[in-house]
C-alpha positions in Angstrom: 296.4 -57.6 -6.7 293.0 -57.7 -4.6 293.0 -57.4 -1.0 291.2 -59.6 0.9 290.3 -60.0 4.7 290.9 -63.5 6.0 287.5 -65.3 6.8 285.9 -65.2 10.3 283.4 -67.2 11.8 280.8 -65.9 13.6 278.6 -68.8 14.8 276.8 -68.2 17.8 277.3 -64.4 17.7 273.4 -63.2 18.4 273.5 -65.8 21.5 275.0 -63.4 24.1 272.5 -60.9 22.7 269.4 -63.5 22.6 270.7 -64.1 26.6 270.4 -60.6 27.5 266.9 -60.1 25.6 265.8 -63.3 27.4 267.2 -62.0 31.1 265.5 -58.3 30.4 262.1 -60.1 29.3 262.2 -61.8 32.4 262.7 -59.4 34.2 260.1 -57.5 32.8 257.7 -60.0 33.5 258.5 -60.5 37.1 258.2 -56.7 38.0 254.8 -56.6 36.4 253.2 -59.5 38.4 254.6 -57.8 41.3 253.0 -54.5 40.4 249.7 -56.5 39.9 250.1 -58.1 43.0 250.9 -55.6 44.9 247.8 -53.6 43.1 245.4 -56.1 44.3 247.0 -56.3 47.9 245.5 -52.2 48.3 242.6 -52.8 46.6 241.6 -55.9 49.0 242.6 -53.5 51.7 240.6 -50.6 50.6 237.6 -52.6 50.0 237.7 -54.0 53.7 238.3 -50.2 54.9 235.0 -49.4 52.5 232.8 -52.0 53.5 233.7 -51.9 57.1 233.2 -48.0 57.4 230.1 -48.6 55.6 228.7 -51.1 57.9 229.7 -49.4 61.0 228.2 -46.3 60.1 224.9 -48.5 59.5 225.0 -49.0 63.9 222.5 -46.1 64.9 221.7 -45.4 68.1 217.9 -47.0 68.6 217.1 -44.6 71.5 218.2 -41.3 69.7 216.9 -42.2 66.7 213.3 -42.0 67.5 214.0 -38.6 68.6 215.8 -37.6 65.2 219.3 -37.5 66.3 221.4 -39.3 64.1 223.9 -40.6 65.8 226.0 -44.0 66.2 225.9 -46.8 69.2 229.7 -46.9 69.3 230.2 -50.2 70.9 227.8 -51.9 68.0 229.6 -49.9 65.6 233.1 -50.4 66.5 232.3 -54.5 66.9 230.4 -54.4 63.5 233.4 -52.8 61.6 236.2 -55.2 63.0 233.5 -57.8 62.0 233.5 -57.2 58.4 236.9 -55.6 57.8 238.5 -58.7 59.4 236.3 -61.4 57.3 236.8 -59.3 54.2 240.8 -58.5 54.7 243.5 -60.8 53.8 244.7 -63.4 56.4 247.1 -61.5 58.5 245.7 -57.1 58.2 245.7 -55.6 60.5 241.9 -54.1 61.3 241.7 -50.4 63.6 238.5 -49.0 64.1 237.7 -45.3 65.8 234.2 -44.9 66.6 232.5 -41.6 67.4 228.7 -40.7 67.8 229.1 -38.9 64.7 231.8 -41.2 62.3 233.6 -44.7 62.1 236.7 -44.7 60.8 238.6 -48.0 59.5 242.6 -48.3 58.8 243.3 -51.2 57.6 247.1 -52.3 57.7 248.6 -55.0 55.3 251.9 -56.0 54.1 253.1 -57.6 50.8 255.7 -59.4 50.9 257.3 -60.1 47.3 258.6 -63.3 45.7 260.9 -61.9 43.6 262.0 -58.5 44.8 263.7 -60.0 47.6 266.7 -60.4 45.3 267.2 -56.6 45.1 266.5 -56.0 49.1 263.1 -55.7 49.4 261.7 -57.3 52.5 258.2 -55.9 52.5 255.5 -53.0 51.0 253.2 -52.2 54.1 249.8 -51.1 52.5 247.6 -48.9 54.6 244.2 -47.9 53.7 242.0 -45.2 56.2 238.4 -44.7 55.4 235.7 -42.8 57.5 232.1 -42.9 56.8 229.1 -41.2 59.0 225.5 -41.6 59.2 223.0 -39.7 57.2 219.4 -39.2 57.1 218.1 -40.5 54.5 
C-alpha cells in the first residue's frame, strides 16, 4: 500500500514574496534619490561658500595696496560675498559673511527638506557649509 499526501494548491504562493521584493525595491529607490538630493543640496551650498569666499577675498584695500600691505576693504568685501553667495545659493540659504582686514569667511545655511522621509519623522536636514579665504600676493 503507498502512501500518499493529498494534493495542495499553491497558486499565487511567490505573490506575498513578489509584494515584499516590490515594497523593499521601492524603498531602496526612494532612500537613494534622497541621498542624491540631499548630496547636491551641500554641494550647491559649498560652492556658494567657495565662490563667495573667493570673491570677497578678491576686495583689496586700493589705498594699502600701493604701499604693499595686503589687506581687504571690509565693507566691499563683506557686500561682494553676500552678492555672489546669495545669487549662487538656493532660493531660501541662508548667506553669513565675517570680514576681517586679513580673511572673509562665508557660512552658508540651507535646509533640505525630504519628500519621502517625512513618513519616518523627518522634518528637515539643515546643511551648513563655512569657508574662509584671504588675500595673497601673488
Amino acid at each position: 500500500m503507498a502512501f500518499t499526501l493529498p494534493a495542495r494548491r499553491e497558486d499565487g504562493s511567490l505573490l506575498p514574496l513578489f509584494g515584499a521584493l516590490l515594497f523593499t525595491s521601492f524603498v531602496m529607490v526612494t532612500l537613494v534619490v534622497e541621498l542624491t538630493l540631499l548630496g547636491f543640496a551641500y554641494r550647491s551650498a559649498a560652492s556658494a561658500a567657495d565662490a563667495a569666499a573667493e570673491a570677497g577675498a578678491a576686495m583689496l584695500a586700493e589705498d594699502r595696496a600701493y604701499a604693499d600691505d595686503v589687506a581687504l576693504d571690509v565693507l566691499r568685501a563683506r557686500d561682494e560675498s553676500i552678492a555672489v553667495g546669495t545669487a549662487l545659493a538656493r532660493s531660501g540659504a541662508v548667506v553669513e559673511v565675517d570680514a576681517t582686514p586679513l580673511q572673509v569667511c562665508v557660512t552658508v545655511r540651507d535646509r533640505q527638506l525630504p519628500a519621502t522621509l517625512s513618513v519616518l519623522g523627518v522634518s528637515g536636514i539643515d546643511i551648513t557649509v563655512n569657508t574662509c579665504a584671504e588675500p595673497r600676493v601673488g
